[in-house]
C-alpha positions as CSV (number, residue, x, y, z in Angstrom):
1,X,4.2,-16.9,4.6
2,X,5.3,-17.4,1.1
3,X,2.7,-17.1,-1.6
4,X,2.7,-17.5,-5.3
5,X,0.8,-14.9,-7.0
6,X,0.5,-13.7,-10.7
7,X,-1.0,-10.6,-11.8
8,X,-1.9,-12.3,-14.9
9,X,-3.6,-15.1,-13.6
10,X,-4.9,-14.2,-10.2
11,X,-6.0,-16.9,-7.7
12,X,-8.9,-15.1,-6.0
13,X,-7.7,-16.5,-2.0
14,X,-4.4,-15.3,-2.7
15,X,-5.3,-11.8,-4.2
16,X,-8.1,-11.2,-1.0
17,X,-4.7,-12.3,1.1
18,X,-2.7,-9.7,-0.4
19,X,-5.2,-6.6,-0.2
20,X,-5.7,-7.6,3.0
21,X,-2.5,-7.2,4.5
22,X,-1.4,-4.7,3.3
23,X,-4.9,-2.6,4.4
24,X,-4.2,-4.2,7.3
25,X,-0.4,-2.7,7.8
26,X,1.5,-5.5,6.9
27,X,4.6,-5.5,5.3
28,X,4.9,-7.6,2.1
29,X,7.9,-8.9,-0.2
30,X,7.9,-9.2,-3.8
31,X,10.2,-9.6,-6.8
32,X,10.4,-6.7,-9.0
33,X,12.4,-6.5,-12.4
34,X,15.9,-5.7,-10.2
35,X,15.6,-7.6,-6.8
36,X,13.4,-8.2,-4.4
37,X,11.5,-5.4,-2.5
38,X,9.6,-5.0,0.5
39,X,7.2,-2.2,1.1
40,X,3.7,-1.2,2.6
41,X,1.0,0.4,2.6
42,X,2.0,4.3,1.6
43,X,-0.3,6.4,3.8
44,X,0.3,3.9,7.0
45,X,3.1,5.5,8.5
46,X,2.9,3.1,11.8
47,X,4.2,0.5,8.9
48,X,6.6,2.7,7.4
49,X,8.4,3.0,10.9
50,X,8.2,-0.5,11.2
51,X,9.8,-1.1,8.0
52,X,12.5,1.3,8.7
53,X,13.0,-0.5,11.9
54,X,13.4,-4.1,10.1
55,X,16.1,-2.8,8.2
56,X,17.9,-0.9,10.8
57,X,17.9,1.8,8.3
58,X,17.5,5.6,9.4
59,X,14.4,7.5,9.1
60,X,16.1,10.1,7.1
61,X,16.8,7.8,4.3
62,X,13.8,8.4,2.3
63,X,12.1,5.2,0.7
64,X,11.1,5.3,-3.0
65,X,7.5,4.2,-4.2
66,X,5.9,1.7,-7.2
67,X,2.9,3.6,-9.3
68,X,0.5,2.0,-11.3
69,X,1.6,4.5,-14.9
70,X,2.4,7.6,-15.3
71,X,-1.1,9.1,-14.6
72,X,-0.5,7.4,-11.0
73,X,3.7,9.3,-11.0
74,X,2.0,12.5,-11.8
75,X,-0.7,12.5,-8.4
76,X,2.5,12.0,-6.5
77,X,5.3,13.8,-7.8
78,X,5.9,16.8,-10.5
79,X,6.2,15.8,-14.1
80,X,7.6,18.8,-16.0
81,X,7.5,18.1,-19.8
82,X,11.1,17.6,-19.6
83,X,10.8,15.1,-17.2
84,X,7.7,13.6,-18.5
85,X,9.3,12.9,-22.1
86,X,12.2,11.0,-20.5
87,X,10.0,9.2,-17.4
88,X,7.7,7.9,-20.7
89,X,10.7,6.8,-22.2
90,X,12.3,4.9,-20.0
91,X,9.4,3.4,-17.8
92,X,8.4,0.8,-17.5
93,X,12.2,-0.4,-16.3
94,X,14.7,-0.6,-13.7
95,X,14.7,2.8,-12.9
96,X,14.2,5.0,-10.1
97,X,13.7,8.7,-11.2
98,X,13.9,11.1,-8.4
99,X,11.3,14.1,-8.7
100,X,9.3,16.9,-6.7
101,X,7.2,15.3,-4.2
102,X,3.6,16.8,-3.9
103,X,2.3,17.3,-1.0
104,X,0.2,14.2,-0.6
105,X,3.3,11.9,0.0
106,X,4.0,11.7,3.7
107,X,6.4,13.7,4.8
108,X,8.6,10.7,6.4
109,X,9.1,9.5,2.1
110,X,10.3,12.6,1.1
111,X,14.5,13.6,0.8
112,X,15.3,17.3,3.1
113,X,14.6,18.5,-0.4
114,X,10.9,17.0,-0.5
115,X,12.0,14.8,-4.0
116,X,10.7,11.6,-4.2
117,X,11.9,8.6,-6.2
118,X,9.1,6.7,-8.3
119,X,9.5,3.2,-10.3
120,X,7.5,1.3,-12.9
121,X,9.0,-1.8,-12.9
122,X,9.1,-4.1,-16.1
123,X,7.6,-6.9,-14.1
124,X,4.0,-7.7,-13.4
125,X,3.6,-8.3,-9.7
126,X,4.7,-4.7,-7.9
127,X,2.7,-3.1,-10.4
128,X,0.1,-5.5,-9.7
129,X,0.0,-4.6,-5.9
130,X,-0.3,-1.3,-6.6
131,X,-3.0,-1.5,-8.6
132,X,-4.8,-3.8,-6.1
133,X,-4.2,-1.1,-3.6
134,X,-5.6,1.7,-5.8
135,X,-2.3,3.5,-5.1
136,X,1.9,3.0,-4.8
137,X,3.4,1.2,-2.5
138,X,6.4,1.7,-0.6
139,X,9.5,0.0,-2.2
140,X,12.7,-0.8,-0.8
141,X,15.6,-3.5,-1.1
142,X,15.1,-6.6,0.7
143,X,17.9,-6.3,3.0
144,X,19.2,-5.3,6.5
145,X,21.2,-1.3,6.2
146,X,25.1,-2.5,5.2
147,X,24.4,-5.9,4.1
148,X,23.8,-7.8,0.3
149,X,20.4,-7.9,-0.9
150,X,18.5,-11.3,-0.2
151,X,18.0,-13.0,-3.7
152,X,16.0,-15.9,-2.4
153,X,12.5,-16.0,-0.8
154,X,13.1,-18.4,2.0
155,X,16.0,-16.5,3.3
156,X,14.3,-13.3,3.4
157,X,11.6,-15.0,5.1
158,X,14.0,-16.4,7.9
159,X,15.8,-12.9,8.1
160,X,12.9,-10.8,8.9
161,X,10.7,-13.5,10.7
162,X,7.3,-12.4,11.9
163,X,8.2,-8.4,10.7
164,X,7.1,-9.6,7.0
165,X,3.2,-11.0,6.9
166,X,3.6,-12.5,3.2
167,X,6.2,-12.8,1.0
168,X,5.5,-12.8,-3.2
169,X,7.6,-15.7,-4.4
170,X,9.8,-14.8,-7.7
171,X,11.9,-17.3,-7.4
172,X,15.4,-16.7,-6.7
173,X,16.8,-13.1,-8.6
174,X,19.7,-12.3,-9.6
175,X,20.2,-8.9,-7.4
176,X,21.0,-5.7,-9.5
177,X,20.0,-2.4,-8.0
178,X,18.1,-0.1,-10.3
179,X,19.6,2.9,-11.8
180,X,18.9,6.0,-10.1
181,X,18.2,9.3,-12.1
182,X,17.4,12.6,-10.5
183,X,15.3,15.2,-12.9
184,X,14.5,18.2,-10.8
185,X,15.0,21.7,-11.6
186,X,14.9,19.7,-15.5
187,X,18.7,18.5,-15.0
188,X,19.3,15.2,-15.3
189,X,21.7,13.6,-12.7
190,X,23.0,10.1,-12.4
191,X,23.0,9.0,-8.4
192,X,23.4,5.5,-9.6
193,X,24.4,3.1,-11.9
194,X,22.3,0.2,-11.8
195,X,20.9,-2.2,-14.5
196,X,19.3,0.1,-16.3
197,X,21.4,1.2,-19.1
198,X,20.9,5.5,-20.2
199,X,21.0,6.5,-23.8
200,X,23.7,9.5,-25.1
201,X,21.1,11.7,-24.8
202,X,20.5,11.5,-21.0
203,X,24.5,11.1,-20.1
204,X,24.6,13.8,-17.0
């Protein structure tokens, strides 16, 4: 089912339809300020499986998450000053910084290393879900392991079928991955250029 839905001005139906599902397990698609992303429920790890299973991606590829802010980053993953300054500076964006985990985040999210990578994106409805949730929620590129990621709503709604319960419609995004950034051990390492663009100051 494709839904239109804004954070901004929230139709109450759609809004019950969302928290719903995703209490309920369901895996959700949504457009974020990059591509579009599908996710779950963070603490459901039936859901997790099942989204690993969708994309015919391997368990040991860990999944990143969307929080609220940076209060939300810090109940989920280490925020060193270091990191903190640049996280602040570059969030909300089309990032993914990769961090310590803390030990709430299910074990099945976190890299052999326990890190975990956390987003803000600069667009209103993933941050919307999670604050609907009261928590993150699991974020990952709409697409099946080795191919492109799906720009438009209705064909990610014909490639997964009855695996996704709603889909968020964006409209159809131009698909640019998110640049990734690792800051443990207060060391910053580019894992991947994406659309996000890294001052001087952060070049690795």
């Amino acid at each position: 089912m494709i839904v239109e839905w804004n954070p901004e001005r929230p139709k109450k139906k759609i809004t019950e339809l969302i928290v719903r599902t995703i209490e309920e397990g369901g895996i959700i698609a949504y457009p974020t300020d990059t591509h579009y992303g599908i996710g779950c429920d963070l603490f459901n790890i039936k859901s997790i499986r099942r989204l690993y299973a969708m994309k015919r991606l391997d368990e040991k590829r860990a999944l990143s998450i969307i929080c609220r802010d940076l209060k939300d980053i810090s109940t989920y993953a280490v925020l060193t000053d270091f990191s903190f300054d640049i996280v602040k500076w570059y969030l909300p964006g089309p990032f993914t910084f990769v961090l310590k985990a803390r030990k709430i985040i299910p074990k099945l999210l976190m890299t052999d290393r326990k890190e975990v990578g956390v987003r803000i994106p600069a667009h209103p409805v993933p941050v919307g879900i999670a604050r609907l949730c009261g928590r993150p929620v699991i974020n990952t590129s709409a697409r099946v392991a080795g191919d492109e990621v799906m720009s438009d709503p209705r064909v990610i709604e014909k490639s997964f079928g009855a695996g996704l319960a709603l889909i968020v419609d964006g409209g159809i995004l131009m698909s640019e991955p998110s640049t990734v950034v690792k800051l443990t051990d207060d060391v910053v390492e580019l894992l991947r250029e994406g659309k996000g663009a890294l001052a001087d100051r952060l070049s690795p």
